[in-house]
VOFI-410255 format. One record per residue (C-alpha): residue number from 0; residue in one letter; x, y, z. Coordinates in pm, whole numbers. Each point is the difference from the previous one (the first is absolute). Layout:
REM VOFI-410255
NUM A X Y Z
...
REM end
This chain:
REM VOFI-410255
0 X 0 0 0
1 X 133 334 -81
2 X -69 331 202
3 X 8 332 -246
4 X -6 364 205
5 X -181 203 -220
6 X -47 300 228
7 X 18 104 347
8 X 360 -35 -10
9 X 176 332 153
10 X -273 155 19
11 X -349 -36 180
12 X -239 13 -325
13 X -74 -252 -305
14 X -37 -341 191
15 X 39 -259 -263
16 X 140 -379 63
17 X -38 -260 -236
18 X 30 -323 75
19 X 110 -244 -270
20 X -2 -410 -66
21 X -25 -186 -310
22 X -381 -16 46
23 X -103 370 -15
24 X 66 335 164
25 X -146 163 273
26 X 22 404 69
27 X -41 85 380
28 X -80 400 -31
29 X -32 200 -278
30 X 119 325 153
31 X 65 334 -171
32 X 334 173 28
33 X -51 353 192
34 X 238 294 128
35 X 298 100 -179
36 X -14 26 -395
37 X 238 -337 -72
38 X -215 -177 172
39 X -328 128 -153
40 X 141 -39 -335
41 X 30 -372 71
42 X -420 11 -17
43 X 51 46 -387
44 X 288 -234 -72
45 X -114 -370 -149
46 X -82 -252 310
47 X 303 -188 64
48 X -154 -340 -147
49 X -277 -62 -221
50 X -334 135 142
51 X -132 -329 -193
52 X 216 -213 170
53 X -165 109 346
54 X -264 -290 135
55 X -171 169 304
56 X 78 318 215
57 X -80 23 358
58 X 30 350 208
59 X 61 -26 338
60 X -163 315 60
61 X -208 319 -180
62 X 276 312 54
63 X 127 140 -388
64 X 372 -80 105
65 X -205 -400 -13
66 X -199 45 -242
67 X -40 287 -229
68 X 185 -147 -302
69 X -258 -300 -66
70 X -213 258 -261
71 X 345 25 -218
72 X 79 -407 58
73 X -368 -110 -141
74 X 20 311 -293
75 X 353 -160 -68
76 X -196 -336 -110
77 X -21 -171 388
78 X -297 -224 -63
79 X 53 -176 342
80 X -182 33 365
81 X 40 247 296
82 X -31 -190 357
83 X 43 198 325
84 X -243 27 315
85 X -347 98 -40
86 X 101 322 198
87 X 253 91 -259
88 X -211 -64 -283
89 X -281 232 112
90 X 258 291 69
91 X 191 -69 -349
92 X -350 61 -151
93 X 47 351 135
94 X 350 52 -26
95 X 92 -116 -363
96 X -294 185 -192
97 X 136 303 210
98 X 324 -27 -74
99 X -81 -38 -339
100 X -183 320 7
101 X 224 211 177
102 X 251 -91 -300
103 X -199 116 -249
104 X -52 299 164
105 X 365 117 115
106 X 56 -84 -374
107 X -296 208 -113
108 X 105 324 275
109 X 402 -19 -120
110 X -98 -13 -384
111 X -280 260 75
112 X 291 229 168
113 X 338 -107 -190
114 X 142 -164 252
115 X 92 -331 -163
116 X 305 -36 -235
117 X -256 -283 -179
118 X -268 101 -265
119 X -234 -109 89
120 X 78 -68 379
121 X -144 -401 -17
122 X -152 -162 329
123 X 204 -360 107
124 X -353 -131 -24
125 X -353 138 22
126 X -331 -89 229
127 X -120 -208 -264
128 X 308 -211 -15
129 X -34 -39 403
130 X -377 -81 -40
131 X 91 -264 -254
132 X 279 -160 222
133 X -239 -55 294
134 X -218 -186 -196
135 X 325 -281 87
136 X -47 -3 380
137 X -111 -235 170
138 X -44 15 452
139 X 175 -243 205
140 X -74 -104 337
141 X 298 8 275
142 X 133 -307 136
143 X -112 -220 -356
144 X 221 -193 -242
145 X -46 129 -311
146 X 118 -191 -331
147 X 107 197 -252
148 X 109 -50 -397
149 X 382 -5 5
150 X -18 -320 284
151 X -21 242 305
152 X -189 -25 294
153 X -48 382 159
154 X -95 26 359
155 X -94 382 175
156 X 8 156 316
157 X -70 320 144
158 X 286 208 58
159 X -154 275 177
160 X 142 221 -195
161 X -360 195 -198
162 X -341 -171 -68
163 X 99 -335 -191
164 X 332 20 21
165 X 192 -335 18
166 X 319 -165 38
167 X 41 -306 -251
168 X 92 -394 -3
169 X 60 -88 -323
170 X 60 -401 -18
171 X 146 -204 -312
172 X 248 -268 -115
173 X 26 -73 385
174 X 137 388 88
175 X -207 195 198
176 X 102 421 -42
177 X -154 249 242
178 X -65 318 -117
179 X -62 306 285
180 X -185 249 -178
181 X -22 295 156
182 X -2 -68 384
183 X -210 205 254
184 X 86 98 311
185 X -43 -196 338
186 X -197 296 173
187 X -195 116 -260
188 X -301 244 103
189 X -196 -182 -240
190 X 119 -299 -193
191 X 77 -296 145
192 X 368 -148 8
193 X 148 -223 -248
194 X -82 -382 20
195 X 303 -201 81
196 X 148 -204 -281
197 X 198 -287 116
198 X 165 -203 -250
199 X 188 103 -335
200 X 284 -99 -173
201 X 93 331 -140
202 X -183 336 98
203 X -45 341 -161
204 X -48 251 217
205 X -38 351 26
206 X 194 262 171
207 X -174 383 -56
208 X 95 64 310
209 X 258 -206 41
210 X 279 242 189
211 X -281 207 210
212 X -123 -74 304
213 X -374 153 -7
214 X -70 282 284
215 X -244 -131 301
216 X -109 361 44
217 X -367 -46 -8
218 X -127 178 -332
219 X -277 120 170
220 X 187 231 197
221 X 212 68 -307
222 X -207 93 -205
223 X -242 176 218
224 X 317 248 96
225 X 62 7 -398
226 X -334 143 -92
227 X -84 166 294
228 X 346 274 -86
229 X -139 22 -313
230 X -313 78 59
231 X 106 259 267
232 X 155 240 -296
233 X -315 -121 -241
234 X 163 -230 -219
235 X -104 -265 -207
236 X 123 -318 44
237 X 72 -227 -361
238 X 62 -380 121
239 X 121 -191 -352
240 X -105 -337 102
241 X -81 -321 -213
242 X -367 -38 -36
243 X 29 -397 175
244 X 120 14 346
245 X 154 305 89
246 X -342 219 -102
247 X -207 -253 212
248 X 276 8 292
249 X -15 384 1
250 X -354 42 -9
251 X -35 -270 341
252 X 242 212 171
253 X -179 357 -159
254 X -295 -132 167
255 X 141 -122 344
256 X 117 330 48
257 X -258 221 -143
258 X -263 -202 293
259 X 293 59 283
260 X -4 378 -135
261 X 380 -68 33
262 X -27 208 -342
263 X -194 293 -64
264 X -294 -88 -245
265 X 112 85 -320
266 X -101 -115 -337
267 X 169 -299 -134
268 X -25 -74 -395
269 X 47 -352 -136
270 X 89 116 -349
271 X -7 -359 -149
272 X -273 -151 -105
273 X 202 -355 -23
274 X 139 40 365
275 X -415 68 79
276 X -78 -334 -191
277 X 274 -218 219
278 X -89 141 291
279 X -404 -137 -84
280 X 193 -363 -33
281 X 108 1 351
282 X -338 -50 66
283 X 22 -324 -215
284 X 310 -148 166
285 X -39 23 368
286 X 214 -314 84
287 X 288 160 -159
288 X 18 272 232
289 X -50 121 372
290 X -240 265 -85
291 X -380 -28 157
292 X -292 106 -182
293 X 6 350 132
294 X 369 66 -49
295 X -105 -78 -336
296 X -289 195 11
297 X 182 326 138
298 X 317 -61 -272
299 X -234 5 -311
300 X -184 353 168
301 X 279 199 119
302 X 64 169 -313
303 X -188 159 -245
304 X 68 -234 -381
305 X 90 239 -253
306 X -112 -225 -319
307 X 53 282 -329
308 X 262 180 -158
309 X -150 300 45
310 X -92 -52 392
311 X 405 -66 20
312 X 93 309 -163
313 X -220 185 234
314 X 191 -131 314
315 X 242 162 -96
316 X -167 358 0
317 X -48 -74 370
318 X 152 120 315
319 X 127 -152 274
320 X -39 -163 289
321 X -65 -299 -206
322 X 142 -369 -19
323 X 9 -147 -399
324 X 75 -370 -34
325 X 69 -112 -376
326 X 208 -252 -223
327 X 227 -30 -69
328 X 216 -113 283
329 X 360 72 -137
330 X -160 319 -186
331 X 106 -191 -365
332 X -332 109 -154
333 X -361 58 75
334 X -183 282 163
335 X 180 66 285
336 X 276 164 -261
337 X -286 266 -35
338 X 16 59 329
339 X 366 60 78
340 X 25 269 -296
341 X -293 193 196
342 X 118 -59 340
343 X 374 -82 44
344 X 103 344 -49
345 X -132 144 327
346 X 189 -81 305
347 X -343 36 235
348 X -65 -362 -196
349 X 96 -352 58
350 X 84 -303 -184
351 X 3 -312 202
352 X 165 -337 -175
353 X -139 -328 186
354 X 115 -254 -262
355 X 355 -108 -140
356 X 156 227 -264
357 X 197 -188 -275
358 X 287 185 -145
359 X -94 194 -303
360 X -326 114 135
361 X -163 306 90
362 X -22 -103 378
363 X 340 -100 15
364 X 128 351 -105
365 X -267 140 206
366 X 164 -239 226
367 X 326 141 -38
368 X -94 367 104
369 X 60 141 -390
370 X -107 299 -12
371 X -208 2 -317
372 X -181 -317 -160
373 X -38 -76 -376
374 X -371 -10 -82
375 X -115 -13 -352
376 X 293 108 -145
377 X 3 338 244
378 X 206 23 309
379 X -219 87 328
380 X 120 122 266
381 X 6 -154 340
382 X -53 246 309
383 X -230 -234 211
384 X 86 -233 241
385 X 67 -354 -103
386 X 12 -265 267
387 X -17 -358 12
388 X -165 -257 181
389 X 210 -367 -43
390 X -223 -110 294
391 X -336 -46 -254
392 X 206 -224 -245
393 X -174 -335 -123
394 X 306 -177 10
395 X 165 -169 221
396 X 346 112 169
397 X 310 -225 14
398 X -85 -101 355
399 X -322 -90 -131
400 X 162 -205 -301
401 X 236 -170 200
402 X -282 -59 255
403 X -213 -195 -312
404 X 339 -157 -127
405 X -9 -185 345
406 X -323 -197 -90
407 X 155 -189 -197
408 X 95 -339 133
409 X 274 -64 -182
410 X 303 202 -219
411 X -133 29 -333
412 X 287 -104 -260
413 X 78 374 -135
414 X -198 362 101
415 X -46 252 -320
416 X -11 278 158
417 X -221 295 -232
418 X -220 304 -8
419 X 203 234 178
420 X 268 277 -84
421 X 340 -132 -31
422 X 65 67 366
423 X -320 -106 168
424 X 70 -343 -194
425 X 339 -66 75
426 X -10 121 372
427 X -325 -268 16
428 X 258 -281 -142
429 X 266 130 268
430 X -281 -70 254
431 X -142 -322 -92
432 X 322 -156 -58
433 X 142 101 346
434 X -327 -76 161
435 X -72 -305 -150
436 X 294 -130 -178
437 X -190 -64 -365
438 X 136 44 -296
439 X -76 334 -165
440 X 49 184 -311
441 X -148 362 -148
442 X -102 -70 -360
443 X 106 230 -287
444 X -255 72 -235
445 X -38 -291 -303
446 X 187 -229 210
447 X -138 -352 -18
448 X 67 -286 262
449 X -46 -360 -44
450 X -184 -162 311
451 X 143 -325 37
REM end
């Protein structure tokens, strides 16, 4: 059996593995590439193999970095099926046709404006070519075999880490690989933590945060102190966040503290109408969370849902005090772009990042404290504040990697260690290999490993 790293390699966006034998090929993620321009332009390069020669993909979870390159894999001539949890294939019937359309219309603004050195500026794929790849999914319970064309048998479990999301045991010609996923955290407010895997004999896992130790400040406080300065010199408050997990995370909290009054009672805009549609589906999937029906209840009715265009351009007429949640979470595209032209130049204003920033992206030079951020082609300045809050991450820390590494009852025969800057992954390998004594290796990106 041969392992192939197609993405996810250096870098915490793309996730694609595919997994070889001389009976078919299986592709575990279908990621797209995200942050810094090399690695976007790997979105339009040819995929590394065939797309015909593909059998059956299975996600391990909804996010874009997951997920989001399926449309271009089925309009390259993939004629196969899409597996993954019935969790994840409710949210990627939201995410896909959205990411679909917020190509087309970043590629209809820069061509509108001159912004693009391409004529015409071409979406990667379009809404329709997302609608047509779902019609390939099909839901799989947790905890069930499931036989798939290439001779594999694919086996899910929650990983804690959004709604759906799951790590994977993929079993054939007598090898069984484990595949992480994205891991949640042990303590999570509202997910629940990852399900113990305990047998492998080689394991993929990730490391986002695989050099950081998370902060066990309670983001409550946080981010009641956050708001509560801004408000106090009438700011607005922009939160980029990504419209599954973070928005619905935010919103539980917005309301917790809006009932305690331990923040003054200020308007908050969800200015996302696919972070308002997850949010209705953790209604659906109580047992994958800790939330009752009124935290539910009070997360979906904190905010006012601002659904058009035109209701999103009129935020931005506004005044502060006010609190603005809205995709995207590492500020590469979407609404919330709109809103740091209007309100990043004021210093009385806030921008609070909750989520990782990649390198390349808007957040991560936000991130950085740059003083101006390239937005459609213009340079904005940036006078407000910008904090961040590593404490509201969805993924787990290394303790809490290490701490899921120990379920396992015995040394798997090698660790790939992926997803995660080049630091985060090899200060992860440092770890397990002193902790545990495994054998461990970062992948480059193309490398291919036969599992013997």
């Amino acid at each position: 059996m041969e392992l192939n790293f197609f993405g996810a390699t250096g870098t915490v966006t793309g996730s694609k593995y595919l997994l070889r034998t001389s009976n078919g090929n299986l592709l575990v993620d279908c990621g797209l590439f995200q942050g810094l321009k090399a690695l976007r332009e790997r979105n339009w390069r040819p995929f590394p193999v065939p797309v015909k020669s593909i059998d059956h993909v299975v996600l391990t979870h909804a996010h874009i970095d997951h997920s989001g390159y399926l449309p271009l894999l089925v309009k390259n001539g993939y004629r196969g099926r899409v597996s993954a949890s019935h969790g994840t294939c409710d949210l990627c019937k939201i995410l896909l046709p959205d990411a679909g359309h917020l190509q087309e219309e970043e590629a209809n603004y820069v061509g509108r404006y001159g912004y693009s050195k391409h004529h015409p500026p071409l979406p990667l794929y379009t809404e329709k070519d997302a609608r047509t790849a779902l019609v390939r999914f099909d839901g799989w319970d947790f905890h069930r075999p499931y036989h798939v064309a290439g001779g594999y048998t694919v086996t899910l479990r929650p990983a804690g880490h959004i709604l759906g999301a799951a790590t994977m045991t993929v079993e054939a010609q007598g090898l069984r690989i484990v595949f992480s996923g994205d891991l949640g955290r042990m303590n999570d407010p509202i997910m629940r933590e990852p399900e113990v895997v305990e047998t492998a004999d080689y394991l993929v896992v990730e490391s986002t945060y695989g050099n950081r130790r998370h902060d066990n400040t309670d983001p409550e406080a946080i981010l009641s102190q956050h708001i509560n300065r801004a408000a106090a010199r009438g700011g607005v408050v922009i939160v980029p966040a990504f419209a599954v997990g973070r928005a619905q995370m935010l919103l539980y909290l917005l309301a917790k503290l809006k009932s305690r009054r331990l923040i003054p009672d200020l308007p908050i805009f969800l200015n996302s109408p696919m972070a308002a549609n997850v949010t209705s589906l953790y209604h659906q999937y109580r047992y994958e969370h800790r939330l009752s029906e009124e935290d539910c209840e009070a997360a979906c009715s904190v905010a006012t849902i601002v659904n058009t265009a035109d209701e999103s351009r009129a935020l931005n007429l506004k005044s502060g005090p006010m609190v603005i949640v809205s995709a995207s979470g590492m500020a590469t595209g979407g609404r919330v772009l709109h809103h740091l032209k209007a309100f990043a130049p004021d210093p009385r204003n806030m921008i609070i990042l909750v989520g990782f920033q990649a390198a390349g992206t808007r957040g991560a030079t936000l991130a950085d404290g740059a003083d101006a951020v390239k937005i459609h082609g213009q340079y904005v300045p940036v006078r407000a504040e910008v904090v961040q809050m590593h404490n509201l991450s969805a993924h787990a820390d290394y303790t809490e990697i290490l701490r899921w590494l120990e379920g396992f009852r015995a040394p798997p025969r090698h660790v790939f260690v992926t997803h995660g800057e080049p630091a985060a992954a090899d200060e992860l390998r440092r770890r397990i290999v002193e902790r545990f004594g495994w054998k461990t290796s970062v992948p480059e990106y193309l490398e291919k490993v036969e599992l013997l």
